[in-house]
C-alpha positions as CSV (number, residue, x, y, z in Angstrom):
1,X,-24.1,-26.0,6.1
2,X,-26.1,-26.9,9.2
3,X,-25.1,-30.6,8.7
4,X,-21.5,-29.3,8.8
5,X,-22.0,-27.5,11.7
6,X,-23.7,-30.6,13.8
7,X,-21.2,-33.2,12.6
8,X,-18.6,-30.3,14.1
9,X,-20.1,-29.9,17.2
10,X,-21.2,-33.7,18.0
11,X,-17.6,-34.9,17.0
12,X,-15.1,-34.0,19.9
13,X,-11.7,-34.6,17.5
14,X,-13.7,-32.5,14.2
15,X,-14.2,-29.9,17.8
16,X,-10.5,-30.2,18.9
17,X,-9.5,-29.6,15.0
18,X,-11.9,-26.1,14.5
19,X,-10.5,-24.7,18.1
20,X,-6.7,-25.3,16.9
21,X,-7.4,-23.8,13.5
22,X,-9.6,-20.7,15.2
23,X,-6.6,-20.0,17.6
24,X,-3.7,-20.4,14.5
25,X,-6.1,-18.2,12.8
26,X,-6.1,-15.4,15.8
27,X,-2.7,-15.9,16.7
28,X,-1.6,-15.0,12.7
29,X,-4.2,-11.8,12.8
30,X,-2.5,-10.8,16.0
31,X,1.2,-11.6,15.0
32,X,0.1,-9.2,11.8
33,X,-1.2,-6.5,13.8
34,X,1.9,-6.6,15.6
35,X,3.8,-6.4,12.3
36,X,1.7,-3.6,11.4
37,X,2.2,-1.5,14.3
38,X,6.0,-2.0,14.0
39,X,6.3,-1.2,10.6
40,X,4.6,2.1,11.4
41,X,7.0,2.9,14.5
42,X,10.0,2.8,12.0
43,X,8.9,4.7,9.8
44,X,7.9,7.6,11.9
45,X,11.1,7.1,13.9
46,X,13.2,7.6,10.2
47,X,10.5,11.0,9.4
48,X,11.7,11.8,12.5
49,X,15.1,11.2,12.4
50,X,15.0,12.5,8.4
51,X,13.3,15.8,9.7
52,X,16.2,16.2,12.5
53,X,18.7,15.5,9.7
54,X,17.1,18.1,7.4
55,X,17.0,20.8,10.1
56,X,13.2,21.3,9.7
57,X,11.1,21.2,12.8
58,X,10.2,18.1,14.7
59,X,6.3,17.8,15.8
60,X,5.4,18.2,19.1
61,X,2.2,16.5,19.2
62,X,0.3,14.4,17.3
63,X,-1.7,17.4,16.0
64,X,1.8,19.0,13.7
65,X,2.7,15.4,13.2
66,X,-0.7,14.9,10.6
67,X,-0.2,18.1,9.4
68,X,3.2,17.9,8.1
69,X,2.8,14.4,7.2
70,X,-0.1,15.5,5.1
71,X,1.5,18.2,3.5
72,X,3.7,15.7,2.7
73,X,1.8,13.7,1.2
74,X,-0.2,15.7,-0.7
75,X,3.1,16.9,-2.7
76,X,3.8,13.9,-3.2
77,X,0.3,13.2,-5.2
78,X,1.1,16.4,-6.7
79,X,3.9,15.8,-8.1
80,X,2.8,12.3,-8.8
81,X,0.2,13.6,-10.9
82,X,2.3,15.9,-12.9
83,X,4.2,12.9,-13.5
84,X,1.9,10.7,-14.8
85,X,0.5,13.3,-17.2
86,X,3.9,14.3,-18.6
87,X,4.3,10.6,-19.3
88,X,0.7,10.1,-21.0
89,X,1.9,12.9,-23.1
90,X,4.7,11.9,-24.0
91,X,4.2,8.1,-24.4
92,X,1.0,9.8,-27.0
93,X,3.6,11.6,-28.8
94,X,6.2,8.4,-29.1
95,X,2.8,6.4,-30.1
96,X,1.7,8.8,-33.1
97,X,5.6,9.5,-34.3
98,X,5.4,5.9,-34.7
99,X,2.1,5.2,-35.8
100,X,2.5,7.4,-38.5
101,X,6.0,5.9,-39.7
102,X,4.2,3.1,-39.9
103,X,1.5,4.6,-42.1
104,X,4.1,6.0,-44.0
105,X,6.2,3.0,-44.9
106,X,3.1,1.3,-45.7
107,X,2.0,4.0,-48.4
108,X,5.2,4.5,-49.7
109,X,5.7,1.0,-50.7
């Protein structure tokens, strides 16, 4: 590793190389965040405009704006969950029904 470094560091063109690679390397981090950032601005602006729409109360403050997101959100993962346990129950129910046709056609032959 330290020979990799030193052959780096002595060679001005292996130098020029690591800079242009460390800058492409920021400049994609930054052009991400950036991304990031936007991505999140458009969707509040459509909970906004989906609140508006609705007739429920905008937030004021930042404050409301976590609190109803995350009373959102947390029916969401309720719901979710009741979801995904009436599908485990009934995906258990399609897989014995069939489980035992199958162990009925076997003994009845």
């Amino acid at each position: 590793m330290d020979s990799i470094i030193n052959m780096i560091l002595s060679n001005p063109v292996y130098m020029a190389i690591a800079v242009i690679i460390v800058i492409l390397l920021i400049y994609a981090l930054i052009k991400k965040v950036i991304k990031l950032i936007f991505s999140i601005g458009v969707i509040l602006i459509i909970y906004v405009v989906y609140l508006n729409y609705t007739g429920q109360d905008v937030p004021e403050d930042i404050e409301d704006l976590k609190k109803s997101v995350s009373k959102k959100v947390d029916r969401v993962k309720e719901t979710a969950s009741e979801t995904i346990n009436e599908v485990k129950e009934s995906t258990k129910k399609i897989v014995e029904q069939k489980a035992n046709e199958k162990i009925d056609q076997l003994f009845s032959d």
